[in-house]
TIDRENLO-656317 format. One record per residue (C-alpha): residue number from 0; x, y, z. Coordinates in Angstrom, 1 decimal, always signed. Each point is the difference from the previous one (the first is absolute). Example, Ala and Ser with C-alpha at 12.3 -4.5 7.8 and 13.67 -1.06 7.14 Angstrom:
BEGIN
0  +12.3  -4.5  +7.8
1  +1.4  +3.4  -0.7
end
This chain:
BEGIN
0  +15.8  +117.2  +13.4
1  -1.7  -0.5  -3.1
2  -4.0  -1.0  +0.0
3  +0.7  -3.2  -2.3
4  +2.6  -0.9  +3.1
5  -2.3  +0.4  +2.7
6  -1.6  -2.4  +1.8
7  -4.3  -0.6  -0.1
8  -0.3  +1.0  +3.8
9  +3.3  +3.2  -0.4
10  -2.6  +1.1  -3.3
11  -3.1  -0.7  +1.7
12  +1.6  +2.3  +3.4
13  +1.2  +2.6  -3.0
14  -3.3  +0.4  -1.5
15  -2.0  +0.3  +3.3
16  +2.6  +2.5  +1.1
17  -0.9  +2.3  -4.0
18  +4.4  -0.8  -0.8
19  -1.1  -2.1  -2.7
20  -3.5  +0.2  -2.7
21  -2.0  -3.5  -0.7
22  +0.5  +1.0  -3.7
23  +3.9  +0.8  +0.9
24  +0.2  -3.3  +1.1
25  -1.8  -1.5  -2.4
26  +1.9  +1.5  -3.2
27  +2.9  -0.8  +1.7
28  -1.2  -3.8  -0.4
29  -0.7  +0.4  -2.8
30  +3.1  +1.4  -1.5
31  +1.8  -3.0  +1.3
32  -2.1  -2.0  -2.0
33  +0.1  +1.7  -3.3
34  +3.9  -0.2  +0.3
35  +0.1  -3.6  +1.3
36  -3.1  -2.3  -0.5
37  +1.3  -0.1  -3.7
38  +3.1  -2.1  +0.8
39  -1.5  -1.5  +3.5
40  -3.8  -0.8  -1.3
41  -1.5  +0.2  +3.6
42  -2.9  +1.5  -1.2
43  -3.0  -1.7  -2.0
44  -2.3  +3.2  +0.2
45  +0.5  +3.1  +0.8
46  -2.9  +2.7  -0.7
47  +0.7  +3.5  +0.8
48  -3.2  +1.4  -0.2
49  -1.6  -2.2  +2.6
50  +3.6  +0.6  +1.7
51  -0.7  +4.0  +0.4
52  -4.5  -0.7  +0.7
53  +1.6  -1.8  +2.7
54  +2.0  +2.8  +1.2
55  -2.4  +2.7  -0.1
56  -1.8  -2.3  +2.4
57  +2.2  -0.6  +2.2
58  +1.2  +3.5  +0.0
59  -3.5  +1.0  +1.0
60  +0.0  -2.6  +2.8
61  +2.9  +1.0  +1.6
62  -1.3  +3.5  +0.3
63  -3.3  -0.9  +1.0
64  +1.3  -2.5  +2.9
65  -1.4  -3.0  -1.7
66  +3.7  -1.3  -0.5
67  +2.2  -0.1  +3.2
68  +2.3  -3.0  +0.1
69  +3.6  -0.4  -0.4
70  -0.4  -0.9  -3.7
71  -2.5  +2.2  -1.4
72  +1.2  +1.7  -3.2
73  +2.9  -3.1  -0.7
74  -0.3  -1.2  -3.4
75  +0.3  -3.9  -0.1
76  +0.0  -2.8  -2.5
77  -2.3  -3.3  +0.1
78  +0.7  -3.5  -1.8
79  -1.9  -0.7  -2.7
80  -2.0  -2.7  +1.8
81  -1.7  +1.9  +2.4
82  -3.6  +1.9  -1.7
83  +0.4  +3.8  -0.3
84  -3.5  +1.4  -1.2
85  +0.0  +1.4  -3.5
86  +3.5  -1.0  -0.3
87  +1.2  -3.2  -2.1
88  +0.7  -3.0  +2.1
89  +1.9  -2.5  -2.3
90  +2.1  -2.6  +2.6
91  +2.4  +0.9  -2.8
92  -1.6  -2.3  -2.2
93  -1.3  -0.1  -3.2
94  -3.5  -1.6  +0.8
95  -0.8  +2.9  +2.4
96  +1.4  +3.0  -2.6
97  -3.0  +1.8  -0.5
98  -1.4  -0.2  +3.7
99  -1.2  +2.8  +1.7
100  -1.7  -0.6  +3.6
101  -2.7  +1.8  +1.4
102  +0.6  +0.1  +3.2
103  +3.6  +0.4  +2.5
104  +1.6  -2.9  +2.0
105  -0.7  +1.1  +3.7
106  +3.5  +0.1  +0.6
107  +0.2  +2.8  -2.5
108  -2.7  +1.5  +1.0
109  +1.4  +0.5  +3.3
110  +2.9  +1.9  -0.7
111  -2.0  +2.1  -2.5
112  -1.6  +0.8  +3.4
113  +3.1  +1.0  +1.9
114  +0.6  +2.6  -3.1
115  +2.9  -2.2  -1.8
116  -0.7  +0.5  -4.1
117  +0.7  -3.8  -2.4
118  +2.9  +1.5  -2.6
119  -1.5  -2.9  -2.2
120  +0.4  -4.2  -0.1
121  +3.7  -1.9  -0.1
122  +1.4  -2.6  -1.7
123  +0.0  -3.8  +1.0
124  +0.2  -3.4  -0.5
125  -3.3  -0.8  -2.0
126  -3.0  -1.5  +2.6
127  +3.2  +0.5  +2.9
128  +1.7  -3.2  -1.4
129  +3.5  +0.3  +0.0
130  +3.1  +1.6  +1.6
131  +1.7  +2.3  -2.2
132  -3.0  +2.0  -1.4
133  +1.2  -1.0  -3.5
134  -3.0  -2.1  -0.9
135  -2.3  +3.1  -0.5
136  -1.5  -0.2  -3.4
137  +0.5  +3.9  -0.1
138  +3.9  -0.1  +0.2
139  +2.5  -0.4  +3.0
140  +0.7  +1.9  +3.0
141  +3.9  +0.6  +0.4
142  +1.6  +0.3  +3.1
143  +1.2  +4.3  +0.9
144  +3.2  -1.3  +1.5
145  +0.9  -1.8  -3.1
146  -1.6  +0.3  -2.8
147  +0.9  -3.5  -1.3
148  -1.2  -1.9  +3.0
149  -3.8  -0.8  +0.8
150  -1.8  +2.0  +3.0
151  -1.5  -3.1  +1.3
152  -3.2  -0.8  -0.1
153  -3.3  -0.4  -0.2
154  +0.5  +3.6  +1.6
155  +2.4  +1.3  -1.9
156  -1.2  +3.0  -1.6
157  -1.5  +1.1  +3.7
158  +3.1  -0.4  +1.2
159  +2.2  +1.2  -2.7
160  -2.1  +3.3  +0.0
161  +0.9  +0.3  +3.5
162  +3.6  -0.7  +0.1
163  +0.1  +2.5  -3.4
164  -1.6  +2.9  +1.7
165  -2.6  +0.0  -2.5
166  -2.5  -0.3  +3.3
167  +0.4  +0.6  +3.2
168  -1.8  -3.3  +1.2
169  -1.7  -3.3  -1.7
170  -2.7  -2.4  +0.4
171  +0.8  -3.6  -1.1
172  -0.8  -3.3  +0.7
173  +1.4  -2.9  +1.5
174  -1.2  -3.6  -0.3
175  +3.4  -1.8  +0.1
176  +2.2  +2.7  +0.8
177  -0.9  +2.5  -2.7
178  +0.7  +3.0  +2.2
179  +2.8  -0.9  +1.7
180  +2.1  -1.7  -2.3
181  +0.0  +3.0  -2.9
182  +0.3  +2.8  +3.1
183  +3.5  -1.9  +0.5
184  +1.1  -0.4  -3.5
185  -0.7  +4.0  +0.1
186  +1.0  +1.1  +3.2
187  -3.7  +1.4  +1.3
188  -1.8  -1.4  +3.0
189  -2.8  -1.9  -0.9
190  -2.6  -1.9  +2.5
191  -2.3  -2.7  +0.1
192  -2.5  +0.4  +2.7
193  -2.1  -2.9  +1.9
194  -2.3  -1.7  -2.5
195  -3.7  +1.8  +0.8
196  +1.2  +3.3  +1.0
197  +0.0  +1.7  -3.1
198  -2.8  +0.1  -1.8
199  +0.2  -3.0  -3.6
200  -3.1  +2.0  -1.2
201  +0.8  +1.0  -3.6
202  +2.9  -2.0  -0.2
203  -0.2  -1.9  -3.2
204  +0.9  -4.1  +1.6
205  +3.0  -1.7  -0.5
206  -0.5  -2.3  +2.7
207  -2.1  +1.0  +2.5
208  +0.8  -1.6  +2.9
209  +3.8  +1.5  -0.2
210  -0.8  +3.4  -1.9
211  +1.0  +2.8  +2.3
212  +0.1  +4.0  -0.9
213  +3.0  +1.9  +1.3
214  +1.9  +3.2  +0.1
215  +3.1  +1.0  -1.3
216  +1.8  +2.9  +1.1
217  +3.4  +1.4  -0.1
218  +0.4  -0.6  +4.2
219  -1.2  -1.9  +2.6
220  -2.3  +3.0  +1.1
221  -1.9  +0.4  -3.3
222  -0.7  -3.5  +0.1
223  -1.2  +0.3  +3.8
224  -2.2  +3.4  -1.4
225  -1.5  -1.8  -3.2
226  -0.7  -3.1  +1.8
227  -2.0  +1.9  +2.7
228  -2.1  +2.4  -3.0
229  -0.6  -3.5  -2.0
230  -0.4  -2.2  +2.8
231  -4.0  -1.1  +1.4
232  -2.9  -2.5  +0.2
233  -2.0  +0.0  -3.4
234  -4.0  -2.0  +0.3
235  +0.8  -0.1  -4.1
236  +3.1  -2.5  +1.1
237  -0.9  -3.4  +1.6
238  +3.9  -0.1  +0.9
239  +0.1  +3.2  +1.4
240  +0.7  +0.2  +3.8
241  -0.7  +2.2  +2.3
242  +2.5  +2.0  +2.0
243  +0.3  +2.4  +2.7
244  +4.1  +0.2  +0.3
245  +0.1  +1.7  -3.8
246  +2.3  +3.2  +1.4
247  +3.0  -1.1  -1.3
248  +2.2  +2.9  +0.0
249  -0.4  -0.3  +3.5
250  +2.7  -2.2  +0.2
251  +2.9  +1.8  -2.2
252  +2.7  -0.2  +3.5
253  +3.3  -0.6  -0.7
254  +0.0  -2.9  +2.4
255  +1.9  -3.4  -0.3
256  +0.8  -1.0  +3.5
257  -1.3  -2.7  +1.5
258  -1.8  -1.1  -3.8
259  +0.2  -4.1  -0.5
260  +1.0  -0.6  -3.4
261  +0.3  -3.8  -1.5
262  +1.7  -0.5  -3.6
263  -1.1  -3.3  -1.5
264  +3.0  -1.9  -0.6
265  -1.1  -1.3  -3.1
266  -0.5  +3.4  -1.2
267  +3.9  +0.5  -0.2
268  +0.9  -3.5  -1.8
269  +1.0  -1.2  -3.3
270  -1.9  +2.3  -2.6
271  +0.5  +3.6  +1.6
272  +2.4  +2.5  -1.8
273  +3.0  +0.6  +2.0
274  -0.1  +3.7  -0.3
275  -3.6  -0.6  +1.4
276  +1.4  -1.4  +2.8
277  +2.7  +2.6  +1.1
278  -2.5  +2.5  -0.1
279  -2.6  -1.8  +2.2
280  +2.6  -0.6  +2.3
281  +1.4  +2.9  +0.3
282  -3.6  +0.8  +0.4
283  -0.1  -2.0  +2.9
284  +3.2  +1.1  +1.7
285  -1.3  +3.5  -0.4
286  -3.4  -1.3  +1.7
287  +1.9  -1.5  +2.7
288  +1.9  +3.0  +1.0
289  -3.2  +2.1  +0.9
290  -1.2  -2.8  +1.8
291  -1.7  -2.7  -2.0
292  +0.2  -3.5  +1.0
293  +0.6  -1.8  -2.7
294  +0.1  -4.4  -0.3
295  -0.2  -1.8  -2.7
296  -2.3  -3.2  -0.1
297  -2.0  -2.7  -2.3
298  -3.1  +1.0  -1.2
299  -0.9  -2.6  -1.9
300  -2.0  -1.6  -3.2
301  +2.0  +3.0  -2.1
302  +0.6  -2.6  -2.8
303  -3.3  -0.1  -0.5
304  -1.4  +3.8  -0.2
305  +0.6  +0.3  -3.8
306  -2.1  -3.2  -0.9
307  -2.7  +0.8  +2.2
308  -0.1  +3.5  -0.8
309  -0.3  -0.7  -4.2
310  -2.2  -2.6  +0.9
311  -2.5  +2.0  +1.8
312  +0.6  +3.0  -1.6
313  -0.6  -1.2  -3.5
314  -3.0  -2.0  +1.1
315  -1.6  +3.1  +1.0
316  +1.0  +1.9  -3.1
317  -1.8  -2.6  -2.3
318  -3.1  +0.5  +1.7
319  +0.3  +3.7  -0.2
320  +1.2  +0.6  -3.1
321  -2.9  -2.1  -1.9
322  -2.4  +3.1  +0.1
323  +2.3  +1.5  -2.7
324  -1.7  -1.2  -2.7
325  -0.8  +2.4  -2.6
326  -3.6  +0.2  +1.1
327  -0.8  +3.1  +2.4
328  +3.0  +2.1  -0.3
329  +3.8  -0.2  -1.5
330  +1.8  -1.1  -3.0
331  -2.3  -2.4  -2.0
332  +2.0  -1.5  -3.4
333  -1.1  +1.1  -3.1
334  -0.8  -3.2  -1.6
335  -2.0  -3.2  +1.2
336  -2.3  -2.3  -1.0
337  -2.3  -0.8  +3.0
338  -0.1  +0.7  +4.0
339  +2.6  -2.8  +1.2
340  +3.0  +1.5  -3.3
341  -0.9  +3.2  +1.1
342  +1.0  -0.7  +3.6
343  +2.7  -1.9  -0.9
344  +1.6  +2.9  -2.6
345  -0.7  +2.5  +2.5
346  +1.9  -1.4  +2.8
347  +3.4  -1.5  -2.0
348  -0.2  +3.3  -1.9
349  -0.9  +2.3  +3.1
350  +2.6  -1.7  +2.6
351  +3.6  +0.2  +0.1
352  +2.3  -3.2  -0.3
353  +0.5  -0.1  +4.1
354  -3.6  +0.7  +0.8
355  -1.3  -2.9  -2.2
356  +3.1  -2.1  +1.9
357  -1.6  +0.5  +3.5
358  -3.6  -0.6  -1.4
359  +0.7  -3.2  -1.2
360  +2.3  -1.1  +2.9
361  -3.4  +1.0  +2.3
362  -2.4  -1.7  -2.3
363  +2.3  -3.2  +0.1
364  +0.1  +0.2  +4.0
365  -3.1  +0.7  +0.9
366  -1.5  -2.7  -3.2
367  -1.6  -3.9  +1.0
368  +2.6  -1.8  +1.1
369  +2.4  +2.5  +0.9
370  -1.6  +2.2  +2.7
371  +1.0  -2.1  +3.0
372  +3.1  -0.7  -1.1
373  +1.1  +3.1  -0.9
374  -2.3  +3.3  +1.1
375  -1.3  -1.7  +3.3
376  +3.6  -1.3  +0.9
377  +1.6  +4.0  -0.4
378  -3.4  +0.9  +2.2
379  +1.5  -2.1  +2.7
380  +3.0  +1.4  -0.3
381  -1.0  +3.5  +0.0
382  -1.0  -0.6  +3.7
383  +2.8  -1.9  +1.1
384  +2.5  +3.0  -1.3
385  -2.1  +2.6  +1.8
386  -0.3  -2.3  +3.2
387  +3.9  +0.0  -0.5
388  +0.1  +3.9  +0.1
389  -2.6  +0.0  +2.9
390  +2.5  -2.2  +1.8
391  +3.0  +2.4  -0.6
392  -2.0  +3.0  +1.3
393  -0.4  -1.6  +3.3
394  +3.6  +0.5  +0.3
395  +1.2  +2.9  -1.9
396  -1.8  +3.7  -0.7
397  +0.5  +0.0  -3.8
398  +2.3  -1.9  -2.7
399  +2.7  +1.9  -2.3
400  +0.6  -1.6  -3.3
401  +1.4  +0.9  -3.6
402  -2.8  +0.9  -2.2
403  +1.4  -1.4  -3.0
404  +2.9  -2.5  -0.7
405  +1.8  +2.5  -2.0
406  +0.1  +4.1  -0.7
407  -1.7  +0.2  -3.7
408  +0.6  -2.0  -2.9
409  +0.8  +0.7  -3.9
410  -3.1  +1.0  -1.9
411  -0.5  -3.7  -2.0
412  +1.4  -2.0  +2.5
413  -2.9  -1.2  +1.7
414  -2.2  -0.3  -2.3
415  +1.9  -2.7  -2.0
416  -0.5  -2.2  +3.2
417  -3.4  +0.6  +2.1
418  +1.2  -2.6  +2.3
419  +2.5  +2.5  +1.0
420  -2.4  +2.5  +0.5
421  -1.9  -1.9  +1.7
422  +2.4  -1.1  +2.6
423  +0.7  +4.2  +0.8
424  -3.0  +0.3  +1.8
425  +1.8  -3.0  +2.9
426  +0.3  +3.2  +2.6
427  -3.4  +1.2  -0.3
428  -2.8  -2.5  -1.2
429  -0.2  -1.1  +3.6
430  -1.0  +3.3  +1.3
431  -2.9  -0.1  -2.3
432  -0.9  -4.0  +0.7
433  +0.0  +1.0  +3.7
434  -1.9  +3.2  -0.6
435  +2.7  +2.2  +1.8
436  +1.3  +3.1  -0.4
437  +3.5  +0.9  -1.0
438  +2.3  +3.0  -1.5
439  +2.9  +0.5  -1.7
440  +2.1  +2.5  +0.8
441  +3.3  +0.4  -2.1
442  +3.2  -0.9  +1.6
443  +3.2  +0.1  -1.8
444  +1.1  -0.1  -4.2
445  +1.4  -2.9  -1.4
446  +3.6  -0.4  -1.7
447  -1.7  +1.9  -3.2
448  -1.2  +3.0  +2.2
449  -4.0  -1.6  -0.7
450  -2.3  +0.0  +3.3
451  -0.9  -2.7  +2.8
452  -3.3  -0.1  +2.0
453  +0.0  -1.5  +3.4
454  -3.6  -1.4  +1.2
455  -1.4  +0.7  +3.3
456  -2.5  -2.8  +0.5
457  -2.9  +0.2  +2.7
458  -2.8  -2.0  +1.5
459  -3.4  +0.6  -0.9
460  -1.5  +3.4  +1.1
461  +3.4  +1.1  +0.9
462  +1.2  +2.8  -2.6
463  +1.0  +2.2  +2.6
464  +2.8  -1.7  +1.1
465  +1.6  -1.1  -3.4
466  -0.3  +3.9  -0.5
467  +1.2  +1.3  +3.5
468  +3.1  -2.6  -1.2
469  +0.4  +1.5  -3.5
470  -0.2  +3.5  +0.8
471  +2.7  -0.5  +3.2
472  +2.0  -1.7  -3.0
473  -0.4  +2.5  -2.5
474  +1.3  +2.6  +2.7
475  +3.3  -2.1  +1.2
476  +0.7  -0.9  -4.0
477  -0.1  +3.7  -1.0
478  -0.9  +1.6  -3.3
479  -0.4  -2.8  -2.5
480  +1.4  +1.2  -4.2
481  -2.3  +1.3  -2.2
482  -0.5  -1.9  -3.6
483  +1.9  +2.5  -1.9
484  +3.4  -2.7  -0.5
485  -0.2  -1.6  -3.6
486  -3.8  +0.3  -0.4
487  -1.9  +3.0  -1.4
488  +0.7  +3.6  +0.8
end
């Protein structure tokens, strides 16, 4: 087997056991993205001397005992949203270009301390707003399995990088579904944990009450591994919670009998792609035969995820977005005549057409007049959809749903209608209303040979049985194709 084909946990067992270098491993990445990220675009930054400091380092660690976990020495990618020290942070937007933090989000910071070296920042929707990572103002992501079709998004260089073997795992982020819904347009697993259990330290806000970091890996088991290195309670994080059950590779059984597993009918009506639903059927039947029980029932208030989800979402974005004004740090335009035109230039200048979109649509719900009927109403029925998921979990052990309407669209085609794009996060903006956690796992190829993602959904707190269901999947599904059909080579 070749290194770039490896898994993060098979390298991180390889370079423990002296078959495989840290700096093998890492040239290897990068050779993949010399030949690829020109075509692909995962990538934002890349720096190669802080690339081989970093290895030295960990290098020395390892033999010195500082480095012992399953991951130490695995090169790995983060989005662009999430603060690397020394390293530009941009959100993939213009009014952030120049932005260099001086300090590490804690979630990076903790798998720098399980040995695991950042390859450099990818690509994403700018401020995580969108679903097809093409609205970065640095140029789109494309998707490895096809080139002419979008990765998804806002993820979607994370998970493009991925799903490319560029790097053998990812940290994204997921605040509607921005995990899970480019890990199935790209065939990787992707996971959004519990809201509170990893740490939003040094995550730049999109909407902090949904924003949730994640990892991305090419199986169920380097999800499981990442999780556990990134995972913890953080003082710096007022959201954070803290967890004793964090062991999450604890629970990688192949083991389906007996599981409860409910499928919202509504889920499976007018609106989902019909190769979409063969393959989460087949899914199903699959489940089923290792000893699943599987019922469908109504879950409820579906209709009205999208609206709330914008709603709130966008409300929370307009508040923080406004401290990116051209006064402390960022892109500040060039010519002004007083403090309010300066402002005013910065931010139509410094924001992409989409971000300015949700700002205003927050600013308008959350304005005199408006607030009640619009921001406070989608408040109320933020608790009613997670009191309907609390209900459903009284009955079942986890939900299985399609994590996006449809495998990956043409590069274009959503952005010509955001309304459309908007309506492909319907699988997964619950999840993060309700604060659950969920992953996708893929599942099947459409008529076109492009990926589905089929989303494990649990209660609160309960990631290790959404991933004691994915791996058992994983194992019965068998071998899942690589992305080397009609994308990249």
């Amino acid at each position: 087997m070749e290194i770039r084909e490896m898994t993060a946990l098979t390298l991180g067992c390889a370079i423990k056991s002296r078959q495989v270098g840290v700096r093998e491993a890492v040239k290897a990445c990068l050779d993949e993205i010399e030949k690829k990220d020109s075509t692909l675009h995962a990538f934002l930054e890349i720096d190669e001397k802080k690339i081989y400091d970093r290895v030295k380092e960990v290098e020395n660690g390892i033999k010195a005992g500082k480095y012992t976990g399953p991951l130490a020495g695995v090169p790995i990618a983060v989005k662009d949203n999430i603060c690397t020290r020394n390293r530009k942070t941009t959100c993939a937007s213009r009014i952030l270009e120049n932005f260099i933090p001086p300090y590490d989000a804690e979630a990076v910071r903790r798998i720098e301390s399980a040995g695991m070296i950042v390859m450099g920042k990818t690509n994403m929707d700018e401020f995580a707003m969108g679903s097809t990572s093409e609205t970065s103002a640095y140029g789109i992501t494309r998707n490895p399995w096809d080139t002419e079709k979008v990765p998804g998004g806002s993820s979607g260089g994370s998970c493009a990088a991925v799903a490319a073997d560029e790097v053998f795992a990812a940290l994204g982020s997921d605040t509607g579904g921005s995990i899970r819904q480019p890990a199935s347009y790209c065939g990787v697993v992707g996971m959004k944990p519990t809201y509170g259990t990893v740490s939003r330290y040094g995550l730049i806000a999109y909407a902090s009450s949904l924003d949730q970091i994640g990892p991305v890996g090419k199986d169920v088991s380097d999800c499981a591994a990442l999780l556990e290195a990134s995972a913890g309670y953080d003082a710096k994080d007022s959201t954070s919670v803290l967890r004793k059950d964090l062991q999450f590779t604890r629970y990688l059984r192949q083991d389906l009998h007996g599981v409860k597993i409910g499928i919202p009918k509504e889920y499976l009506s007018e609106g989902l792609d019909e190769d979409v639903k063969k393959s989460l059927a087949d899914a199903v039947q699959l489940m089923t035969k290792n000893g699943a029980v599987v019922e469908f029932f109504t879950l409820g208030l579906v209709d009205y995820v999208i609206p709330a989800y914008y709603i709130i979402a966008s409300a929370e974005a307009s508040s923080n977005l406004a401290r990116f004004d051209g006064v402390k740090y960022g892109y500040r335009a060039e010519e002004f005549e007083g403090l309010h035109d300066m402002y005013k230039k910065t931010r139509a200048e410094g924001f992409g057409e989409e971000v300015r979109r949700r700002i205003l649509l927050g600013s308008f719900v959350l304005s005199s007049g408006y607030y009640d009927a619009y921001y406070l109403k989608a408040l109320k029925v933020k608790a009613m959809i997670k009191k309907a998921f609390d209900d459903a979990f009284l009955k079942y052990d986890m939900l299985i749903a399609p994590a996006a309407p449809s495998t990956a669209p043409a590069v274009g085609s959503s952005l010509a209608d955001p309304l459309k794009m908007y309506l492909s996060d319907v699988y997964t903006a619950g999840v993060n209303l309700a604060g659950l956690p969920a992953i996708s796992v893929p599942c099947g190829l459409d008529s076109s040979g492009m990926p589905v993602g089929l989303q494990f959904i649990g209660d609160c707190f309960q990631e290790k049985k959404i991933i004691q269901a994915a791996y058992a999947y994983e194992k019965i599904r068998g071998e899942f194709p690589k992305a080397y059909g009609k994308g990249v080579k």
